[in-house]
N, C-alpha and C positions, 0 to 999 in steps of 0.2 A: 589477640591484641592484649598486653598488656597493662596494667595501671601506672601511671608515673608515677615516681616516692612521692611516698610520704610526707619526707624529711625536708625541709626548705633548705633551697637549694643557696648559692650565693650568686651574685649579677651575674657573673664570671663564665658560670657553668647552669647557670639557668634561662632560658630563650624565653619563656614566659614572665619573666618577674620587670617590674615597668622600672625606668629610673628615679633614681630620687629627684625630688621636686628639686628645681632652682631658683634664682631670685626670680619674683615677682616682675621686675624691670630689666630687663637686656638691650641698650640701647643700640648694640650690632646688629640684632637681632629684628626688633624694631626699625633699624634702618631699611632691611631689606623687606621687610613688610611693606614699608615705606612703599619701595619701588612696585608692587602690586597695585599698590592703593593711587599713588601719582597718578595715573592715564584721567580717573577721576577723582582728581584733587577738586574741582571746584566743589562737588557734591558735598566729599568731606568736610572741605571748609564750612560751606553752607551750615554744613549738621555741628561743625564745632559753634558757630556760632549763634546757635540755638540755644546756646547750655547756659551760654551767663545771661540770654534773656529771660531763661524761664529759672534761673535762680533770681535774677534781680524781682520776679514776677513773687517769686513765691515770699520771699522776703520783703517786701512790701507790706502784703495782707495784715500780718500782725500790727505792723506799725499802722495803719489803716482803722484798725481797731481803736489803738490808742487814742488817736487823733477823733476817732465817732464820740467816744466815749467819754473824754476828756471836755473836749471841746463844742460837741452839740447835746449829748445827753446832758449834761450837768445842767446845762443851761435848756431846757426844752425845745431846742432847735430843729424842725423838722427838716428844715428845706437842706438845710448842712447836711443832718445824716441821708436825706435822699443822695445830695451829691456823693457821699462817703460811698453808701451803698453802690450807687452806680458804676463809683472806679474801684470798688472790693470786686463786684462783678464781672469789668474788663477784666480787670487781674486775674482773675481765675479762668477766666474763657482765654486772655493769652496764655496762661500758662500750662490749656491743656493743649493749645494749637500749636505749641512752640517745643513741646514735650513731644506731640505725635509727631510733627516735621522730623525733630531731629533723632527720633527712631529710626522713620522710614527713612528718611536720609541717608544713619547710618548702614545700616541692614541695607539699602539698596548696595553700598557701596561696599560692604562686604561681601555680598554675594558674589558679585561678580567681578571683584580682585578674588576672591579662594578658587572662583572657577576658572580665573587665568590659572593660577598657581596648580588646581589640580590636572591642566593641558599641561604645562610644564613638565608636573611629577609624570604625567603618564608619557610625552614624549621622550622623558630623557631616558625614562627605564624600558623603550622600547630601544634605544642607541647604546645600551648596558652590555659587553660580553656576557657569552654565556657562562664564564667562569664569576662572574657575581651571584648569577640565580644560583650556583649549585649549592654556594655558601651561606645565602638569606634565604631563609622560608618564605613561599608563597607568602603565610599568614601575616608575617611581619611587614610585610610589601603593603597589601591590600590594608592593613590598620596603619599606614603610612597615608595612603592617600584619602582614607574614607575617615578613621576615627581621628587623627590628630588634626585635618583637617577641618572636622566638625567641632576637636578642641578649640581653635582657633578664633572658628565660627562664634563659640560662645562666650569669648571675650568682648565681642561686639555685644551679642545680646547681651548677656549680664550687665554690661555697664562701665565693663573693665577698665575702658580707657576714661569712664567721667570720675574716677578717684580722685584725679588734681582738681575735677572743678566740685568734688563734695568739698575736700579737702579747704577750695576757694573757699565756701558757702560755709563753714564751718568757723573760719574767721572771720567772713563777715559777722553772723549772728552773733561773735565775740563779741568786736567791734560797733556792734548797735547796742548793743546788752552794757559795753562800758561807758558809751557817750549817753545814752540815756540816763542811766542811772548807778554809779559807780561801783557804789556801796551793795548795792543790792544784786550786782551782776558778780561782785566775786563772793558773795554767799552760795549764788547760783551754783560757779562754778568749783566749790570744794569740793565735788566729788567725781570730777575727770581724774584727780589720780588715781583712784581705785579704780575707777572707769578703763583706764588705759591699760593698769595691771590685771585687769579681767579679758579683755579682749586681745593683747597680745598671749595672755593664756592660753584661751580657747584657739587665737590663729597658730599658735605654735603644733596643737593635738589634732585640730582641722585637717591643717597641711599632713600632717602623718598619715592621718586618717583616709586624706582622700588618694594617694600612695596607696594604701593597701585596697582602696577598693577598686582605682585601676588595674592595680596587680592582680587581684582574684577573679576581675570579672576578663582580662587577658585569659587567663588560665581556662575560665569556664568555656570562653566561644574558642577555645584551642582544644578542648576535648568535645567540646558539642559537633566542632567542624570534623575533627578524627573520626567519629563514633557516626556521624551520618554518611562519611564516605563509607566506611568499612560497616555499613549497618548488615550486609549481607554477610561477613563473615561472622560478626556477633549472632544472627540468627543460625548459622550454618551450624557454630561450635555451641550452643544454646547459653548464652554468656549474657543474655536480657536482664537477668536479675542483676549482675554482676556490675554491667554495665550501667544501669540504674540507680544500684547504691553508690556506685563513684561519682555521677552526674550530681546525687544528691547532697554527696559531701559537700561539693566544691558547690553547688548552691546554696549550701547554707552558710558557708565562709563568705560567699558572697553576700545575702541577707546579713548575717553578723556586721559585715562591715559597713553596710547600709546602716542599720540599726545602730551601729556608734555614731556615726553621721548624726543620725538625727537626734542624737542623745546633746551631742554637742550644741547642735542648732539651738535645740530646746535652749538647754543649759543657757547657753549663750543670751539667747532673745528674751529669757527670765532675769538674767544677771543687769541686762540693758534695761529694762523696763522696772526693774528694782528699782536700781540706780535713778530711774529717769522718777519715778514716786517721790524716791528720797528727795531727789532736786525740787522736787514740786510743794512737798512738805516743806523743807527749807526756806521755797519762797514765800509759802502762804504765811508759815510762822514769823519773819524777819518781815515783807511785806504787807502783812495784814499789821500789827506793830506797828510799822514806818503811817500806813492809812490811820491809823487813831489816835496817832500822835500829831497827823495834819502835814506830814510831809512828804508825803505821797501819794501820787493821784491814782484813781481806782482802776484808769484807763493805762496806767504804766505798767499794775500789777497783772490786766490781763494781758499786757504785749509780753511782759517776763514770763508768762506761762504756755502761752504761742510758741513764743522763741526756743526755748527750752523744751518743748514736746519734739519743735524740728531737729534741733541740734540731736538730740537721740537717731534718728531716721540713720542718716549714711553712718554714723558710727554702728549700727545694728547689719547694717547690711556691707559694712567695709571686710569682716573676716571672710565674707561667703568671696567678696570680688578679689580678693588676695589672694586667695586658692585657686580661682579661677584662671587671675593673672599667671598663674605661678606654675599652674596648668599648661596654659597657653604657649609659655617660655621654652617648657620643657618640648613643648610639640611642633612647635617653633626647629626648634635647635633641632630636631630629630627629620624633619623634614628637610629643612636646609643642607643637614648633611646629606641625607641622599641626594638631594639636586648637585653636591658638589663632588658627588663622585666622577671621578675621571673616565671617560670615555676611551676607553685603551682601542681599541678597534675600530677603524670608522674610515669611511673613503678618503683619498690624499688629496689635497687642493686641486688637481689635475688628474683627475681619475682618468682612467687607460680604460678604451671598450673595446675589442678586439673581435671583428669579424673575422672566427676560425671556426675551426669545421670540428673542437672538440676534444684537443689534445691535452692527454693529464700528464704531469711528471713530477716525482718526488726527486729531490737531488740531497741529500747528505741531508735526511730530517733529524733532527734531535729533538722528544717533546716530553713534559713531563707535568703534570698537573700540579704537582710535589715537589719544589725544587729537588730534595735527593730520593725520590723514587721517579726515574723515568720512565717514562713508557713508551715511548719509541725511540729506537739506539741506533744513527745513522742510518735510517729506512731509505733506500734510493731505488728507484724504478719508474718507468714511462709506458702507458698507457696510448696508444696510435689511435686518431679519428676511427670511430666504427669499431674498435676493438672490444670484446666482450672480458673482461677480467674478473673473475671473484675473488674473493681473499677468506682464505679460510685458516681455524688454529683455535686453538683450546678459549676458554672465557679469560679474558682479561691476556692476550696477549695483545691488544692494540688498533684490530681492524674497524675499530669503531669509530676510534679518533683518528685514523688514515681518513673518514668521512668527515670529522668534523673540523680538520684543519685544509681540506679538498674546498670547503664552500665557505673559510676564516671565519668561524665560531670561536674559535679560538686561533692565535699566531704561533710560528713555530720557535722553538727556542734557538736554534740553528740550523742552517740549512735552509731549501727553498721548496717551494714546492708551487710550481707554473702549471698555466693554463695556457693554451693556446702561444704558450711561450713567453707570457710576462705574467711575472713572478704576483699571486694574488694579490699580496698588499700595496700593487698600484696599480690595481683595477680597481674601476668604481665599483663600490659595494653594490651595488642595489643590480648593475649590470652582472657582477660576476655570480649573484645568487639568483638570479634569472635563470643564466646559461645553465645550470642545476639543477633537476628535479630529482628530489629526494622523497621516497617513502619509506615510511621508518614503524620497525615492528610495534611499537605504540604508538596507532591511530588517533590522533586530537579531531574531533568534530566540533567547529560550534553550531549553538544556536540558531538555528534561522531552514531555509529551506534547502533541500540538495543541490539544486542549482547552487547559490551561494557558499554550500560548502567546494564545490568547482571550480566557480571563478574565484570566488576569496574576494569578491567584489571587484574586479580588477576590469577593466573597460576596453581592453587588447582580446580580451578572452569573451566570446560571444556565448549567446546559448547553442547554436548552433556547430564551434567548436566542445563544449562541454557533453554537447548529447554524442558525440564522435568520438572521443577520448571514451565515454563511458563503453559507447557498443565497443570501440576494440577491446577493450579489457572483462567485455561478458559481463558488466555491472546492470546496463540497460533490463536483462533479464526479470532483476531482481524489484529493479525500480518500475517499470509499468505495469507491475501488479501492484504496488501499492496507490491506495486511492486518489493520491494527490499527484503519482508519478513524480516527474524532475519539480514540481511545487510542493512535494509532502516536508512538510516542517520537520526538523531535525529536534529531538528535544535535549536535555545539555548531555555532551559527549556523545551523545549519537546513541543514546543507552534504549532507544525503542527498535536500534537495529544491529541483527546478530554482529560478533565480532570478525565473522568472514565479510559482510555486507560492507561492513568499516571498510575492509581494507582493500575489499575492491573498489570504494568510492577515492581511497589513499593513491591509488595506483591510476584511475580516471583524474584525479583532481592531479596529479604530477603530468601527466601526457599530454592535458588540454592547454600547459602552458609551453608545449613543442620545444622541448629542453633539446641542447645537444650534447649535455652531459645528463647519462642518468641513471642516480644509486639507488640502488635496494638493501636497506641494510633490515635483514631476517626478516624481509617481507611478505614471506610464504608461510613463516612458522604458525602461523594464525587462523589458516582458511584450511579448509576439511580437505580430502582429496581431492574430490570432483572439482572445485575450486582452485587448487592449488594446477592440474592439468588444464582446466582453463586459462588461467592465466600465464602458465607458461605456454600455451599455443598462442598468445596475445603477446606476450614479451619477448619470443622469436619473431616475430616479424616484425614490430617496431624497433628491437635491437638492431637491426641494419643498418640504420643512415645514422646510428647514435651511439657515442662512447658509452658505453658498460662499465660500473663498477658494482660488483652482487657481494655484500656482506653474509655469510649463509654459514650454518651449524647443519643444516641438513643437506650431506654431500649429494646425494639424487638429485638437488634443482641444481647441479653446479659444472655435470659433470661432463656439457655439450658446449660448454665455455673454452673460449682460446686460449687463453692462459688462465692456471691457477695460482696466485701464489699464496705460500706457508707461511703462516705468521706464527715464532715463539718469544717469548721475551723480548717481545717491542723490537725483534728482528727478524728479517724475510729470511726462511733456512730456507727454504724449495722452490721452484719455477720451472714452470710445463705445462702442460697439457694434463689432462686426466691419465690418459692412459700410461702414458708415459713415466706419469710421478706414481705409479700404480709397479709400475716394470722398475725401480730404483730400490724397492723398498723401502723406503725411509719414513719420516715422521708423516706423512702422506699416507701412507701405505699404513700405518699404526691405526691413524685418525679411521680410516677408513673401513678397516679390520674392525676396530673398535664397536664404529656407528652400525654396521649390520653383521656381528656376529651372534647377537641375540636374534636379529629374520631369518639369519643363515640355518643357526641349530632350529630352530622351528619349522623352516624347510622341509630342514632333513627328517627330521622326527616324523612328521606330517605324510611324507615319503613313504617312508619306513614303518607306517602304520596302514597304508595304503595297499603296502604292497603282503 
């Protein structure tokens, strides 16, 4: 396994590096948010209108003060500041009930719009051709639905969307600070221009900052995920150190960029709280003056020092929600675009089911994954109900994709290629890859019990077909020895059973859903001998009443099949029988020369020692 550079890379050519932040506010963007969050709009509202109550709550108290102060202490009024006291009290008790409502509120109502939206993501990427997966990495998928979703997520938490009502609360506190006392509110506020030029500082180095550490921390769980798949070849090749010191680099670029993070915060929440001193001095020095001059009451000076504590609050906490925001937007955008990826393959308004008994035919294919490299060059040939067919020919002449445009994985570029005599792409999907059972030389197992890797959960396929498909195919053997039998838990990819074990469960889990078309593409290459004679006395006798199509590198399983055809350069050169394409001499007869002239000379040798 090798290290990835060094060298940083650019977007372009780099799959690990995150995009640059965008604005803060995307109101297209937002819209479609919108449409998640509508189903429960009443909540949201509700939770909106929590927010001007618990700022009109908290904006109060000071003036509250005033009014004790002014107007009952001066004068020794007990019963007045009781009343005071009593409504400083509600105030604070609504405004801690009005604060926790419109959490849970919002949060309820996050939760579950992100959890439509991640049914969405996951629905739409399972109606995805397979020519999307070949070009998006797993990894980029799954931080689609898991990490920019939980970006999302933390727009709600942090606060993201209550900026306009700081923002509100921000000119309130103006607006009481000037009608109160004029004079003394724009001494206050002489040091918001600094103010502003420090905090749009820090959000400028913020936003960069937090860019680099989604980038590095992409980069880390993209070599953590490599290095724990491949952790068996890093042991094999003794590459631990190797592999430790690159984990550690790119953990400490990650820290690093934590660590500016918080250098910033610092910084920042120092610069705020300066600022907010200075303001505080300013009032005592101009306000204490205004009090010993007699025209200014003592209960005014401490509402200007109330007010002016809060005014600092959302401006301290505005850079962290603006990155968040800005966050959010970015992950926004990235999601949306997958959901609006176009669905190239998918069943027709009137999908076509066709009870036939299992006929395949290519007519004039043309296919090519590359527009100018094709790889199937007018492929035409038909396939009879019950007919056994393999397709054999060097790596990368095309037999693979003769399978994957057989069950519309992909569509062809020209030409047709029928089933039952109507052309795939107006059969219903879901029926045409029924009528298909394919197992394929990399076995996928999930999680769960053997039974369930069988049926695939499917409600048509019983246990009682699943234990049937196993015993024809010789799997049952293997499975009532172990202790849980058809209940033993599968653990992820089936890695607690051998790779022959897989692939006879590959070959029960296709038969138990009684296809009458069904591929093997290098099915056998995987299972030991014994195994692989098993199975082909099991694949003789259920090939009877079912179309054959065998993908095979190893001429021995292929060579009691009815036809063979020759596949070179995305074209059929040969068709016959074994024997026969044996008696031609041709690229058959090379192929074949080839694959056992090494057991041949060993034979002989063997022989010739013997004797």
């Amino acid at each position: 396994m090798s290290d990835r550079p060094r060298k940083t890379a650019g977007a372009a050519d780099d799959p690990y590096r995150e995009a640059d932040l965008g604005r803060a506010y995307d109101g297209r963007l937002m819209r479609r948010l919108w449409g998640y969050i509508r189903p429960f709009r009443s909540t949201f509202i509700a939770s909106l209108l929590c927010l001007p109550v618990t700022a009109g709550l908290s904006l109060l108290q000071p003036y509250l003060l005033k009014v004790a102060i002014d107007e009952y202490v001066s004068v020794a009024d007990t019963r007045g500041l009781l009343v005071i006291a009593v409504l400083y009290a509600i105030s604070m008790i609504g405004e801690f009930t009005f604060l926790y409502l419109q959490y849970y509120l919002t949060m309820s109502v996050a939760q579950r719009s992100l959890a439509a939206l991640r049914v969405d993501l996951v629905s739409h990427l399972q109606k995805l051709p397979a020519r999307f997966f070949d070009r998006n990495p797993v990894g980029r998928l799954v931080t689609r639905l898991t990490t920019d979703v939980d970006v999302i997520n933390e727009m709600f938490a942090a606060g993201g969307l209550t900026m306009l009502m700081d923002a509100v609360t921000l000119i309130g506190i103006i607006t009481i600070l000037l009608v109160i006392d004029w004079r003394l509110a724009l001494v206050t506020l002489t040091v918001t221009p600094v103010l502003a030029i420090a905090v749009n500082f820090f959000r400028i180095h913020a936003r960069n900052n937090y860019r680099r550490i989604r980038d590095r921390l992409a980069r880390l769980n993209a070599y953590l995920q490599e290095a724990i798949a491949g952790v068996s070849v890093i042991q094999l090749f003794a590459r631990e150190e190797q592999s430790f010191a690159r984990f550690r680099e790119l953990n400490d670029h990650h820290r690093a960029a934590h660590h500016s993070a918080n250098i910033y915060e610092a910084a920042l929440f120092s610069v705020v709280e300066a600022i907010s001193s200075i303001s505080l001095a300013l009032i005592l020095w101009y306000g204490g003056g205004q009090i010993i001059a007699g025209t200014l009451a003592f209960g005014t000076l401490v509402a200007f020092i109330e007010y002016s504590q809060r005014f600092f609050i959302p401006v301290r906490d505005f850079s962290s929600k603006y990155a968040v925001m800005q966050s959010a937007m970015s992950a926004a955008e990235r999601v949306f675009e997958l959901l609006d990826r176009s669905v190239d393959i998918e069943s027709p308004p009137a999908g076509k089911v066709v009870d036939g008994r299992g006929s395949v035919e290519f007519d004039g294919v043309w296919f090519a994954y590359n527009r100018d490299q094709p790889v199937l060059r007018d492929v035409s040939f038909k396939v009879e109900p019950g007919e056994k067919v393999a397709l054999v020919g060097h790596t990368g002449s095309g037999k693979t994709t003769v399978i994957k445009l057989l069950n519309r994985s992909y569509d062809v570029d020209r030409g047709r290629v029928l089933v039952d005599g109507v052309d795939v792409r107006d059969w219903d999907l879901a029926a045409l890859r029924r009528r298909i059972g394919v197992v394929l030389q990399d076995v996928f197992l999930f999680s769960g019990t053997i039974l369930d890797n069988l049926t695939l959960g499917r409600d048509d396929v019983g246990r009682d077909a699943a234990i049937a498909a196993a015993e024809a195919v010789h799997a049952d053997v293997f499975v009532k020895r172990l202790p849980g039998g058809y209940d033993e838990l599968v653990r992820e990819r089936g890695n607690n059973l051998s790779v022959g074990q897989r692939q006879l469960l590959s070959f029960a889990r296709a038969l138990a859903y009684d296809p009458r078309i069904l591929v093997l593409d290098e099915a056998t290459s995987s299972v030991d001998m014994e195994s692989e004679l098993l199975i082909q006395d099991a694949v003789e006798r259920l090939m009877a009443e079912r179309t054959a199509l065998v993908v095979a590198h190893r001429l021995s399983t292929i060579e009691r099949a009815d036809r063979i055809l020759v596949m070179h350069g995305g074209e059929i050169r040969e068709s016959g029988p074994h024997a026969e394409l044996l008696a031609k001499e041709g690229l058959y007869y090379r192929l074949y020369r080839l694959q056992f002239a090494g057991t041949q000379g060993a034979r002989e040798t063997t022989a010739a020692g013997a004797e």
